[in-house]
N, C-alpha and C positions, 0 to 999 in steps of 0.2 A: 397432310398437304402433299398432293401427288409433284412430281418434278416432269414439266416437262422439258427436252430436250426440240429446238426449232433450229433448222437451217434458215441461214438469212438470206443469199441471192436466190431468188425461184419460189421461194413459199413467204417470206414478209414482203422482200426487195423484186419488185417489178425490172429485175434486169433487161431480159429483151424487152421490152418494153420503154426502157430509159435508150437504149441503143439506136431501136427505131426512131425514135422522137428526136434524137439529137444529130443522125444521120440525117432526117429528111431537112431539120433545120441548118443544116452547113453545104451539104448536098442537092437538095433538093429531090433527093431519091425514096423512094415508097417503098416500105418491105410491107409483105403481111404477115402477121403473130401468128395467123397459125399455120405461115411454111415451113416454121421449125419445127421441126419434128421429129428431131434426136438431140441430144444434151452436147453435141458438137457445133453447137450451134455455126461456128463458124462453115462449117460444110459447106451451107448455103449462100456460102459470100465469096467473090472472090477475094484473092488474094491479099490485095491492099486493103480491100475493106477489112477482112479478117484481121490483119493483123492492126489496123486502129484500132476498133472495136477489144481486143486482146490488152493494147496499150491503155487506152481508156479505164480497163478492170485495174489496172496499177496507178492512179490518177487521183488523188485523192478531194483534189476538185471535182472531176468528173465523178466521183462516189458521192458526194455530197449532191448531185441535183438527183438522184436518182428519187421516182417517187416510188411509195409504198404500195402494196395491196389493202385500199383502205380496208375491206373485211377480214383481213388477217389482224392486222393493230386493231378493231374493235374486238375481234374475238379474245384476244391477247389483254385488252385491258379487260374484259370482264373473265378471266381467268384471275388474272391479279387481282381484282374484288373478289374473288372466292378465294385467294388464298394459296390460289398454284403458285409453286417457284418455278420462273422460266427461265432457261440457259438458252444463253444464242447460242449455236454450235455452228462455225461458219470457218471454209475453208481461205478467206483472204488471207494477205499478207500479213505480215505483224507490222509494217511498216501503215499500215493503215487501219490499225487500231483506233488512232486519236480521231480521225473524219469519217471512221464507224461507228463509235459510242456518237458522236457529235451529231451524227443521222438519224439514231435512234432517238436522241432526247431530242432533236427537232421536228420528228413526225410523231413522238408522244409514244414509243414503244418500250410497254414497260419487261424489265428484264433484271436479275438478281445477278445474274454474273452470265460476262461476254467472254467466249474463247475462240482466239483464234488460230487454229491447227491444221495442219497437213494431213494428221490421220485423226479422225472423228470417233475411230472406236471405243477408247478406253473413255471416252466421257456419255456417247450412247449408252453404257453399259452402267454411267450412274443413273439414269434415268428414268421414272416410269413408261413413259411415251417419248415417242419420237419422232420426228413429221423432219420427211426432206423431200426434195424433187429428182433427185440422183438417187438411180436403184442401187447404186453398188455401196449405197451408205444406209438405203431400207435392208435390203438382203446383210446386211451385218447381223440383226439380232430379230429372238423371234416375232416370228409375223402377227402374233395377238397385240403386242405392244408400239409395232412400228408402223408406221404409214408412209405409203407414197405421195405426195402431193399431186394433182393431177392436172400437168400441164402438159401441150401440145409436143412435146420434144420427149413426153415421158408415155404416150400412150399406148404404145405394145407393149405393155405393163402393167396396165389397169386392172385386169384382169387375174395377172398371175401374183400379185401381194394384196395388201391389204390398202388401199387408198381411199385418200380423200378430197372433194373437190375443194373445202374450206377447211380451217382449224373449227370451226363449229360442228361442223359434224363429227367431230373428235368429242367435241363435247354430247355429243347423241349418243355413240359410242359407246361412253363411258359408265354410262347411264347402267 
């Protein structure tokens, strides 16, 4: 039974994505997904924006509308029908634990154990595989095992690790 190891904002959790949508509904302001184009995301905002947007990721309201990548939770439940064990491995607060498992069981994403830590390495390291969207958490261990998730804020990237545009193709991969 392979383990794998999944970041949850950027590869399950449609973050910029939930950002845009909830900015243009209160705002009435338009970003496009793929201006972001570095994992700072806030770069491209200004100020105030930035720092709602920042406040938002500590909100645990505002974590509960957040929608899913629905092709991530289908690849992930048919992992779970094979038998994979999946660890979330995600850098939120521990303070929003309880309206992050309560995210997962309400988008149906199945998972054997949730961690929430500051440093991701020593549990990358229990892993078979590993899929994030942040290089400096792929560049932790080697590149046969790890994958970059491929999103627009990660793509002077693509090239120099191992990525992948879905968790499916993880599963081609593996093959």
């Amino acid at each position: 039974m392979p383990i794998l190891g999944v970041d949850l904002d950027g590869v399950i959790a449609d973050l910029i994505g939930f950002f845009i949508l909830a900015e243009a509904a209160e705002t009435k302001k338009i970003y496009n997904y793929r201006n972001f184009n570095n994992f700072r995301f806030t770069d491209n905002l200004d100020s105030d924006t930035a720092n709602k947007w920042s406040l938002w990721l500590q909100d645990p309201v505002k974590i509960l509308q957040m929608l899913p990548y629905s092709e991530s939770v289908y690849a992930l439940k048919y992992m779970d029908a094979a038998s994979w064990h999946i660890y979330i491995i995600t850098s939120r607060q521990e303070h929003l634990e309880d309206a992050t498992r309560m995210w997962l069981i309400n988008h149906g994403v199945p998972f054997n154990k949730l961690f929430l830590v500051s440093d991701k390495k020593s549990l990358i390291d229990q892993t078979d595989y590993y899929v994030d969207d942040k290089i400096e958490n792929v560049a932790i261990k080697t590149p046969s095992k790890t994958f970059l998730m491929r999103r627009p804020w990660n793509r002077e990237h693509w090239n120099s690790y191992p990525s992948i545009k879905s968790l499916w193709e993880l599963l081609e991969k593996k093959k």
